[in-house]
C-alpha positions as CSV (number, residue, x, y, z in Angstrom):
1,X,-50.5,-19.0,-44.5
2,X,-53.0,-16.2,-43.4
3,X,-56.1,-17.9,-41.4
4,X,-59.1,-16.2,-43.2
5,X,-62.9,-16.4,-42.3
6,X,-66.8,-14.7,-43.3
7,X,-69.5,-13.8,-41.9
8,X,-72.8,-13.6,-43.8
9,X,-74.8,-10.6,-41.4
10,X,-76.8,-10.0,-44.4
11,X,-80.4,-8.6,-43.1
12,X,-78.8,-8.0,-39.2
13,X,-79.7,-4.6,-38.2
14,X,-77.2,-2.4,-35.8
15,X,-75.2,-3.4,-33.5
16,X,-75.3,-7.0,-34.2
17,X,-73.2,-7.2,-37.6
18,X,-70.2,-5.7,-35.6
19,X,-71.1,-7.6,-31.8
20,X,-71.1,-11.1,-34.2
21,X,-68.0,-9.9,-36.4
22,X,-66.6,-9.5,-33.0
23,X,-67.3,-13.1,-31.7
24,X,-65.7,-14.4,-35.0
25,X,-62.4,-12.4,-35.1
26,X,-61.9,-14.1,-31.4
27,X,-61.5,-17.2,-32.9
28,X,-59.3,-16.4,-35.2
29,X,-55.2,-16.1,-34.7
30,X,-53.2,-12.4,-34.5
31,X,-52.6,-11.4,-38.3
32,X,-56.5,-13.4,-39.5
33,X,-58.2,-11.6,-41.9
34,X,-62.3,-11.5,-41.4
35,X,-64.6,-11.0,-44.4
36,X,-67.6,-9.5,-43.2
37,X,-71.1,-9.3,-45.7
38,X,-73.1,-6.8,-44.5
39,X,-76.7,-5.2,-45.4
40,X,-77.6,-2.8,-42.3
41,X,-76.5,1.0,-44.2
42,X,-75.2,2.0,-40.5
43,X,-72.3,-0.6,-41.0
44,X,-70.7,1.9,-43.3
45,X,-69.7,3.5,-40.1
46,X,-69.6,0.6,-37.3
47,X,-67.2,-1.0,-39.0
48,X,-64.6,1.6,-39.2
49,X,-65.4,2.6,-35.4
50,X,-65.2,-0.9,-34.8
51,X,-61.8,-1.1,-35.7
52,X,-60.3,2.3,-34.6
53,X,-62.2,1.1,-31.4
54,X,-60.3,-2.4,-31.0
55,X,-57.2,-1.7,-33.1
56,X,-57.9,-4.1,-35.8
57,X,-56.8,-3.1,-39.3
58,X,-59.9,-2.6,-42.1
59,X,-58.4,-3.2,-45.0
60,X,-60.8,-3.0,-47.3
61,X,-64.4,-1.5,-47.7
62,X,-66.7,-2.1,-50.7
63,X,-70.3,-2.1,-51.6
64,X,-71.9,-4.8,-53.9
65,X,-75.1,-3.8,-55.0
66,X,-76.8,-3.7,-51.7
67,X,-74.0,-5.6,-49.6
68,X,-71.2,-4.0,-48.0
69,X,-68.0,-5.8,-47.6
70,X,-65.6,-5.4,-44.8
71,X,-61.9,-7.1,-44.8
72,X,-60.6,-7.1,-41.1
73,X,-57.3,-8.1,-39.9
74,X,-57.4,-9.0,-36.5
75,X,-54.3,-7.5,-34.1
């Protein structure tokens, strides 16, 4: 079974949704998928920098209302 996790950076402003994102996808195992709830509009690009950065996989983007939602699988 996949190892899944979130993190609420709701009302975090840049860099710190993708610095704590970070911290969280060290805890989980190779293959763990991240769920990331973001507010900050700059994450629309951190997060896909993020992960062509570290070599993580973003699978999904999406935007609820005001929240952005990032899926991560960690390498």
């Amino acid at each position: 079974m996949t190892e899944t996790a979130e993190y609420d950076a709701t009302g975090l402003l840049c860099p710190l949704p993708v610095l704590r994102a970070n911290r969280k996808l060290r805890e989980l195992a190779v293959g763990g998928l991240l769920t990331v709830r973001a507010t900050d509009p700059a994450a629309e690009q951190d997060f896909p920098a993020y992960c062509k950065q570290t070599g993580h996989e973003l699978v999904s983007s999406r935007r609820e209302g005001d929240v952005l939602i990032f899926v991560i699988k960690k390498r």
